[in-house]
C-alpha positions as CSV (number, residue, x, y, z in Angstrom):
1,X,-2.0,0.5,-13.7
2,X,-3.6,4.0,-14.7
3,X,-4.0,6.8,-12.9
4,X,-5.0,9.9,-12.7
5,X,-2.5,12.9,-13.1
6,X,-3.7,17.0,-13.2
7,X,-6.9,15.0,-14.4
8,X,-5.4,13.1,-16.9
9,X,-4.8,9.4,-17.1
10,X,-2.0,8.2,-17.2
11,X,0.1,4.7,-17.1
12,X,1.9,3.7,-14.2
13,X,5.4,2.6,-16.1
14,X,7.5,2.3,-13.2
15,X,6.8,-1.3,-12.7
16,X,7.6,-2.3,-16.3
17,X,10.7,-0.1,-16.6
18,X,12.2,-2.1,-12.8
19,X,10.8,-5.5,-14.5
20,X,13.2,-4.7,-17.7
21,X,15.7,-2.6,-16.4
22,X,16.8,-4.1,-12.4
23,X,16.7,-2.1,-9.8
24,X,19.8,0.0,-10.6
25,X,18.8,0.7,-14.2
26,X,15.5,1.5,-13.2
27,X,17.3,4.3,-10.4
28,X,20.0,5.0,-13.1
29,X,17.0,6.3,-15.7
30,X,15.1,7.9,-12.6
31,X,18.6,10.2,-12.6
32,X,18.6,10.6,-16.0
33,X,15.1,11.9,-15.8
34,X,15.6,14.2,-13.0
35,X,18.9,15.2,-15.2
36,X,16.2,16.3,-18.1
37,X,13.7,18.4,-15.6
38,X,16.0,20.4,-13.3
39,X,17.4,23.9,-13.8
40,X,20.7,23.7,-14.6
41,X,22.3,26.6,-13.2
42,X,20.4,25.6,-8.8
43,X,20.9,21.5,-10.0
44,X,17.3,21.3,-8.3
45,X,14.1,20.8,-10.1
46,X,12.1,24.1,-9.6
47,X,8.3,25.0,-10.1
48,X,9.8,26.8,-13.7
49,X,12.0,24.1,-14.9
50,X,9.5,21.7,-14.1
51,X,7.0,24.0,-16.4
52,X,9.3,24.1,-19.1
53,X,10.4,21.0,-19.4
54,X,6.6,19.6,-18.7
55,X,6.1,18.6,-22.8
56,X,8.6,16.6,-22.3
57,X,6.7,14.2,-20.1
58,X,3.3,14.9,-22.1
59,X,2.3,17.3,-19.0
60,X,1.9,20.6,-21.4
61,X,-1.8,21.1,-20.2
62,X,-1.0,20.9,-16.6
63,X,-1.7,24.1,-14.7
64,X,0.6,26.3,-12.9
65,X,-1.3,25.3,-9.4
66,X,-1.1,21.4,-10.8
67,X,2.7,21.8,-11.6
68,X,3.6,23.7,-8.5
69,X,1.4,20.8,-6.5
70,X,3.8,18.3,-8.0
71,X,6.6,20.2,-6.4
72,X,4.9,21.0,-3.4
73,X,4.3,17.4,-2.5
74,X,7.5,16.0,-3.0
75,X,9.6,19.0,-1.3
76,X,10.7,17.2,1.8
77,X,13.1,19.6,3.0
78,X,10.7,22.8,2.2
79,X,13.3,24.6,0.0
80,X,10.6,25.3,-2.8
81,X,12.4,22.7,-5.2
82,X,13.4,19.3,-5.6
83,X,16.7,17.5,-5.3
84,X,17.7,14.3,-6.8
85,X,16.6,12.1,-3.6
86,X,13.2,14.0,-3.5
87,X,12.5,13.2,-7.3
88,X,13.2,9.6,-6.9
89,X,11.3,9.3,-3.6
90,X,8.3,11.0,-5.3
91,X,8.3,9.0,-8.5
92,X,8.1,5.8,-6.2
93,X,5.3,7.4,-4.3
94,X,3.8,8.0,-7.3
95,X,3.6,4.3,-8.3
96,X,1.3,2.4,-6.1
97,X,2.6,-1.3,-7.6
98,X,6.5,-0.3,-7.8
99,X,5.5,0.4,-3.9
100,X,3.7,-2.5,-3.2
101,X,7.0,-4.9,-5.4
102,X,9.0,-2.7,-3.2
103,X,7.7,-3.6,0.5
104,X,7.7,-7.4,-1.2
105,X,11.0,-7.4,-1.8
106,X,12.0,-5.7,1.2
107,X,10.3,-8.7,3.5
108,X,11.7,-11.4,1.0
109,X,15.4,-9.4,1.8
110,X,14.5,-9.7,5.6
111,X,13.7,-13.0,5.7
112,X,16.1,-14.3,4.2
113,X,18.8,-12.7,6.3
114,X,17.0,-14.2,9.5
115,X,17.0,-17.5,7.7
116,X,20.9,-17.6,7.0
């Protein structure tokens, strides 16, 4: 699925990468990712590491106010930055379909422990 990001499109690859990977690869990559974007010395993912390392997600042309958004809107605990559960939760957000597999699975999960 695309969608738009900052004004650019881009394609929803969430669904594919839990299709190939599982579940746990697919969270074990998610950690690898939020490895690559925080700032080493805080272990979070700030407003400035999130800048910096923004080429590395093809996000170069995103704007201060877009990149700090990004930030803003996954900061659950209102500490300016992101930690490794925020990230995840985000990216999941982010992904409409991954959410949509996600609430299947969970229902399938349900009913079959009422069914046992």
């Amino acid at each position: 699925m695309a969608t738009r990001a900052g004004g650019e499109l881009f394609e929803d690859l969430l669904p594919v990468m839990a299709d190939k990977l599982g579940g746990e690869g697919l969270i074990r990559e998610l950690c690898n990712g939020f490895q690559l974007l925080m700032d080493k010395e805080r272990g979070v993912i700030t407003t400035e590491s999130l800048r910096r390392n923004a080429a590395v997600l093809g996000l170069q042309d995103l704007s201060d106010g877009e990149i700090a958004g990004m930030v803003k809107e996954g900061d659950v605990d209102g500490d300016g930055a992101l930690n490794q559960m925020e990230f995840c939760v985000l990216m999941f957000r982010l992904s409409p379909e991954l959410m949509n597999d996600s609430r299947a699975w969970l229902e399938e999960a349900i009913g079959d422990e009422f069914r046992d």
